[in-house]
N, C-alpha and C positions, 0 to 999 in steps of 0.2 A: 538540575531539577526544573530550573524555570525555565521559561518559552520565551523565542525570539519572536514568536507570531506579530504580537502587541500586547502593552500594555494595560495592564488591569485599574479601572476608576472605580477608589472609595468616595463616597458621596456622603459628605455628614458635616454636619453643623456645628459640631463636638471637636475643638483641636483635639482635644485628651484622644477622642477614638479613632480621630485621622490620624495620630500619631502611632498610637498602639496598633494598629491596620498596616501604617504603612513599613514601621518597623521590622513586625513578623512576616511580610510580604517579600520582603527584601530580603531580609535575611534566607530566604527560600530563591534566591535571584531573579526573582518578578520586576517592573519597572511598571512604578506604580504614579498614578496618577492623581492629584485631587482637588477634589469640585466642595464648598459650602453650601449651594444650596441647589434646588435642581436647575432653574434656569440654567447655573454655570456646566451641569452634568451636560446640559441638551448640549450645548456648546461643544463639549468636549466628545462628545458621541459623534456628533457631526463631524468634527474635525478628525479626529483617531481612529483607526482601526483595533476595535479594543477586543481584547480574548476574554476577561469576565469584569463585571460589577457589584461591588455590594454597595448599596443603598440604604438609604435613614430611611424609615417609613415616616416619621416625622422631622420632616424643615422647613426652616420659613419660608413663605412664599408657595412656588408648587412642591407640594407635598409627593413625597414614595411614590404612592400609587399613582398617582397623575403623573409623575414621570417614569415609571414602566409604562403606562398604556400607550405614553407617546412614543418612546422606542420601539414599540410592538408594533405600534401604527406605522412607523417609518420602514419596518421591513428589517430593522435589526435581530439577529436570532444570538446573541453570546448570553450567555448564562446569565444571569441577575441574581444574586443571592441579597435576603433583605435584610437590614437591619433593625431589629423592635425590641424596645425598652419594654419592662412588666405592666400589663395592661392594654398593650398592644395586639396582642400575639392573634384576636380573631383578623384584625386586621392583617396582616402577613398571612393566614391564611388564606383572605380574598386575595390578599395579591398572589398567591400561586395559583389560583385561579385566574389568573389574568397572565400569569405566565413568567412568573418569578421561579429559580429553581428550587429555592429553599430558603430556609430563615435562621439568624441567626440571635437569641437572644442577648439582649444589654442583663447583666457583666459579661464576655464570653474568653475561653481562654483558647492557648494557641493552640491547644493539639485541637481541638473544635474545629477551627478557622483553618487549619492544614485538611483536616477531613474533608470538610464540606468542600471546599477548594479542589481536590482531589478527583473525586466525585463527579463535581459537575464539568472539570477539565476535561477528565477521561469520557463522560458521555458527549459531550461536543468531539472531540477529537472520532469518536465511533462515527456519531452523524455525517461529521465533515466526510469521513473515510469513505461513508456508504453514499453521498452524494456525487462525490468525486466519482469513484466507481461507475453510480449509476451513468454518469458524464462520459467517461471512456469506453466501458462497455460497446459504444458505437462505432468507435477508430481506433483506439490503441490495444483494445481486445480483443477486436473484429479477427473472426476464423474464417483464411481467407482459402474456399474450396477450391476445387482444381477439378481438371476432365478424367485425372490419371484413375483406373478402376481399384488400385490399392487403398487410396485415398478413401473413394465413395464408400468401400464394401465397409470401414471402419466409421465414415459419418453414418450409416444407415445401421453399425451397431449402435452407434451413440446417440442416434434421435430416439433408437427403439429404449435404449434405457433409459433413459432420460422420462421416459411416462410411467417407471416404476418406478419402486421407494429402493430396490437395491443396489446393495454397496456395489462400486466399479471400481475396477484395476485398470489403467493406463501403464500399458509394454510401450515402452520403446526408447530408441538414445537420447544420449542429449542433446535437446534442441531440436527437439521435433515438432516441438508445441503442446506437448503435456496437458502442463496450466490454461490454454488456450482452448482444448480441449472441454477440461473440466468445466471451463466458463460456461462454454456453449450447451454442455449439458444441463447443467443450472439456470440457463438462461431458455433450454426448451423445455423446462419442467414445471410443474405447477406452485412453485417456491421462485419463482424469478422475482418474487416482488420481497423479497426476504434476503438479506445476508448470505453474501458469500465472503467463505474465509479462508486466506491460501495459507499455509504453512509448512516453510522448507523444514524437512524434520533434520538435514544432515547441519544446520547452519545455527545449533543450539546444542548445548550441554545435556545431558540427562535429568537435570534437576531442571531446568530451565524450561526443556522440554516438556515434562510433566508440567508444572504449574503454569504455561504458556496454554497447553489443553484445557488442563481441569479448574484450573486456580488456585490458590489457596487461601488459606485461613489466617489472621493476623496471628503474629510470632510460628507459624508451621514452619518456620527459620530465621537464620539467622538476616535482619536487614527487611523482614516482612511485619512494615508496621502499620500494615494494614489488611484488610480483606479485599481478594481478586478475583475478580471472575473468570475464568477463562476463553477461551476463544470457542470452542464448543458450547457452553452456556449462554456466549453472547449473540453465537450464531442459533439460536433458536427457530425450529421453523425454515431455517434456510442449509445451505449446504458446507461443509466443511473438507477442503479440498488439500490433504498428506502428503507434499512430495515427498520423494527420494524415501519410501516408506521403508526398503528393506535398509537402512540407516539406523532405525532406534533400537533403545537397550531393551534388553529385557526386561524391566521393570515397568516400563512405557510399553511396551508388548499386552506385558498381561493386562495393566490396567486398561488398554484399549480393547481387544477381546473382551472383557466383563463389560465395558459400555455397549460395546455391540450385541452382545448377546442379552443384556436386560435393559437397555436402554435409560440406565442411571449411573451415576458415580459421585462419588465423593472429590471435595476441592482434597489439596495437599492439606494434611494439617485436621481436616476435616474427619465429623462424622455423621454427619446428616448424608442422607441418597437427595441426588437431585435428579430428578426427570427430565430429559431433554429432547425435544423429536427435531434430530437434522439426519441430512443426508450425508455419509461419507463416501468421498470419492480421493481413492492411494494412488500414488504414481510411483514406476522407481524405474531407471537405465541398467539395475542389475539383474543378474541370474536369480533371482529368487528361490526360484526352486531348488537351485544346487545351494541355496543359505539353508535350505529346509533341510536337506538330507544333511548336511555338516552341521545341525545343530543349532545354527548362527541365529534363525526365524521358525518363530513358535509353526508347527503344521496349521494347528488350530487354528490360528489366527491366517493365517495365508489362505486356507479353505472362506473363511470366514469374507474375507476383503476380495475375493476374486469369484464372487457370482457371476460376474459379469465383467468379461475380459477382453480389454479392446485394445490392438495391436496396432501400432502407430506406426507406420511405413517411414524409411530413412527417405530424406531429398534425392538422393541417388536413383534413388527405385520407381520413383514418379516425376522425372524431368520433363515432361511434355508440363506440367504444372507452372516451371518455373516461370516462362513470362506474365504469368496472373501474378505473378506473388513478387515479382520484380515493377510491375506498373504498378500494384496498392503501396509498397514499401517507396517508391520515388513519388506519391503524393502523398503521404503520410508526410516521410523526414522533409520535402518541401515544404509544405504546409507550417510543420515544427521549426525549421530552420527560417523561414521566411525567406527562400530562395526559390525563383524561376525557372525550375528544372522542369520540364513535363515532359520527359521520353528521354529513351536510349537510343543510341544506332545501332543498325542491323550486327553489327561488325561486334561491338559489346555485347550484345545480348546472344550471340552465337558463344564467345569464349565461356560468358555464367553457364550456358547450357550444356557446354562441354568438361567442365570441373565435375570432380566426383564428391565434393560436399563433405567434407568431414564433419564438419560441425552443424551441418542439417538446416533448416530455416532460420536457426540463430545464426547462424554464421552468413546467410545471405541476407540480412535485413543488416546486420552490422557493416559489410561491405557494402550496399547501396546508402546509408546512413552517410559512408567515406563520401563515394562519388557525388553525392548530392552536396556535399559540402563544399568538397576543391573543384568541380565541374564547372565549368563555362555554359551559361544558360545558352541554347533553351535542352540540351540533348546530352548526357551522360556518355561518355568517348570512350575508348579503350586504355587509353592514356590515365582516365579517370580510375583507371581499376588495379587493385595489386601483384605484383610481381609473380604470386603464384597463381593466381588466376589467367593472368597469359600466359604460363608458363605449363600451362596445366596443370602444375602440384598439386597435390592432395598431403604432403606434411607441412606441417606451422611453418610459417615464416622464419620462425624466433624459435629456439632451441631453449632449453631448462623447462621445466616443469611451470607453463606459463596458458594458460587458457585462453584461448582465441579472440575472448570478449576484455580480457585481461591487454594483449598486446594491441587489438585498434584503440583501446584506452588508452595506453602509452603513448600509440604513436599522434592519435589524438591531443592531448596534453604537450607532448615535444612538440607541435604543427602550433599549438598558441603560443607556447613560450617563446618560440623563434620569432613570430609575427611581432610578440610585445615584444622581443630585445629590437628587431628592426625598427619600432615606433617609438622606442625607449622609454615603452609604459605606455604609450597613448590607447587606454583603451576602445578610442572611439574610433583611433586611426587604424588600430588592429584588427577589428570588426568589417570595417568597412574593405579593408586587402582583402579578408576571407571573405565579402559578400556575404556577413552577417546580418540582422537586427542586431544593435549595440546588447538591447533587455535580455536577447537569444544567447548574445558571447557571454554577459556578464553567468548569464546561467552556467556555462561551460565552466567561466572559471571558478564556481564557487564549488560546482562536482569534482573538479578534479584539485579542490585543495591549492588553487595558484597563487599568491601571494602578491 
């Protein structure tokens, strides 16, 4: 339940409430921090990267409030919940006006302090989300065009939907850029400044799936000991983006048809209507249609989600494309990997355009991902690239039921572990062979689980 982010500072005068604070905190596996009066808090703000605070609005010296406004002054944004004894409370008032998230009254008990906790966790974690977001949207979501006219005749559906409010269907395989898609359409719309929400629908249970949508209602089950909003509600005003839509049950069926058709629903659990205005935009790699006629996908709802239907051409089909999408993707993973690569040879970049692509633009951004990594600066070789790509192949490399983003993971993951057995652990020595940033490998290894 607790966060490895950083650590949480209760700030209070009162061993009795820095204990009882720090106790139920930990018990929730928070790593808590604590200050007696605020000078000590500034200290500790300065020095920590701290994910929340609760604060005494009364301690000696600078008082609560004087120390939130200096946090707020300093460009600190982590939650602050305040602490106020009976008599206090207009006080703790002004300070959420100064930008405190909430107040906590002296006596208070733990399910309270788990709430409010909760709460204010979960809206930082949104903020952060939608910050980040707004951050990448420029390079890691960038839709990157092409000359090919398959291409265009689908961007010029999707700039034209994109100025109206209806729902859109994304055709096409995997790995075509779907979600990239989506983005861009949200990103040409008049909700660009508003929440976008992606959600894979096949990567979630049925129950999950609902109250990830709608939310629910505290005890609407079992382990729900609280009230959730869901992703739809959070995304208000902005867009909500379904992969792999012909995926859900029928029960997430109907309940999504009834949102779109009156533009309300109920959380799980729930009986209040809530009103929401977002935009939905489904995606899926299946026959959909032939799920309509077998039963598997409501008509209704398929009429409903495919106003506007825009057909994503495979990589196969627009190859004149690929060296645009080969020179973004080796200053991208450069950039990420902090390595020196800035171009291919004629000689490589003729075999990528010769491959038939199975796995579509995810599949060429993962293999220049490779070459960017084991390549000898300043130019991406043929040598740099995999066996079926010189070979022409178009089946996996690797046999069994294994996913193409699945086996450069592997073999990703095996290329460090060999490096640390050569450096016998060293992993700065290890980094430095692969032409790492050390801060870059360590990331590798914490993704792939290395030990």
């Amino acid at each position: 339940m607790g966060s490895a982010r950083g650590p949480i500072l209760v700030a209070d005068d009162d061993p009795y409430v820095q204990e009882i604070l720090k106790d139920r905190l930990q018990s929730m596996s928070y790593h808590v921090l604590l200050a007696a009066d605020g000078v000590q808090a500034l200290e500790i703000v300065n020095r920590d990267q701290l994910q929340m605070m609760f604060l005494d609005i009364e301690m000696p010296g600078l008082k609560g409030l004087e120390v939130l406004r200096e946090i707020r002054r300093r460009g600190k944004d982590f939650p602050v919940v305040m602490i106020t004894a009976f008599g206090t409370i207009d006080l703790a008032v002004e300070a959420m006006k100064e930008g405190a998230f909430d107040f906590i009254p002296k006596p208070f008990k733990g399910a309270h302090i788990a709430h409010v906790l909760q709460k204010a966790l979960e809206q930082q974690r949104l903020k952060q989300g939608m910050e980040l977001l707004t951050e990448e949207v420029d390079h890691r979501y960038k839709l990157v065009t092409g000359r090919s006219r398959a291409l265009n005749a689908a961007l010029d559906m999707a700039r034209k939907a994109a100025v109206s409010k209806s729902t859109v269907l994304l055709l096409g395989e995997s790995g075509v850029g779907k979600e990239l898609f989506a983005r861009a359409i949200h990103n040409w719309s008049d909700r660009n400044n508003r929440p976008f929400v992606a959600i894979n629908c096949i990567g979630l249970s049925k129950e999950l799936l609902e109250s990830e949508l709608f939310g629910h209602e505290r005890g609407a089950f079992t382990g729900a000991q609280h009230t959730k909003k869901g992703k739809i509600e959070l995304a208000d005003g902005g867009t909500v983006f379904l992969d792999e839509i012909g995926d859900i049950s029928e029960v997430v069926q109907t309940k999504l048809l009834r949102f779109l058709q009156e533009r309300e629903f109920e959380r799980v659990g729930g009986t209040d209507l809530i009103p929401v205005d977002v935009r939905i935009i489904t995606a899926t790699n299946r026959d959909i249609e032939t799920a309509v006629r077998d039963g598997r996908f409501r008509e209704d709802l398929y009429y409903r989600i495919k106003v506007v239907p825009v057909s994503l051409p495979p990589l196969r089909e627009r190859k004149e494309d690929i060296p645009e999408l080969v020179h973004y993707f080796i200053k991208r993973f450069a950039r990420e990997s902090k390595r020196e690569i800035s171009g291919i040879s004629d000689e490589a970049l003729a075999k990528l355009a010769s491959y038939e692509w199975p796995g579509n633009v995810r599949e060429l951004a993962n293999i220049i991902e490779r070459a960017v990594v084991i390549g000898e600066p300043p130019l991406i070789h043929e040598e740099d690239l995999p066996l079926e790509i010189l070979a022409g192949r178009t089946q996996p490399a690797v046999s069994g039921n294994i996913t193409y983003q699945e086996a450069i993971d592997r073999y990703r993951r095996e290329m460090i572990i060999k490096t640390l057995q050569q450096t016998n652990g060293n992993r700065s020595a290890a980094a430095k062979l692969l032409g790492l940033e050390r801060s870059y490998f360590q990331k590798l290894i914490k993704a792939f689980n290395i030990d």
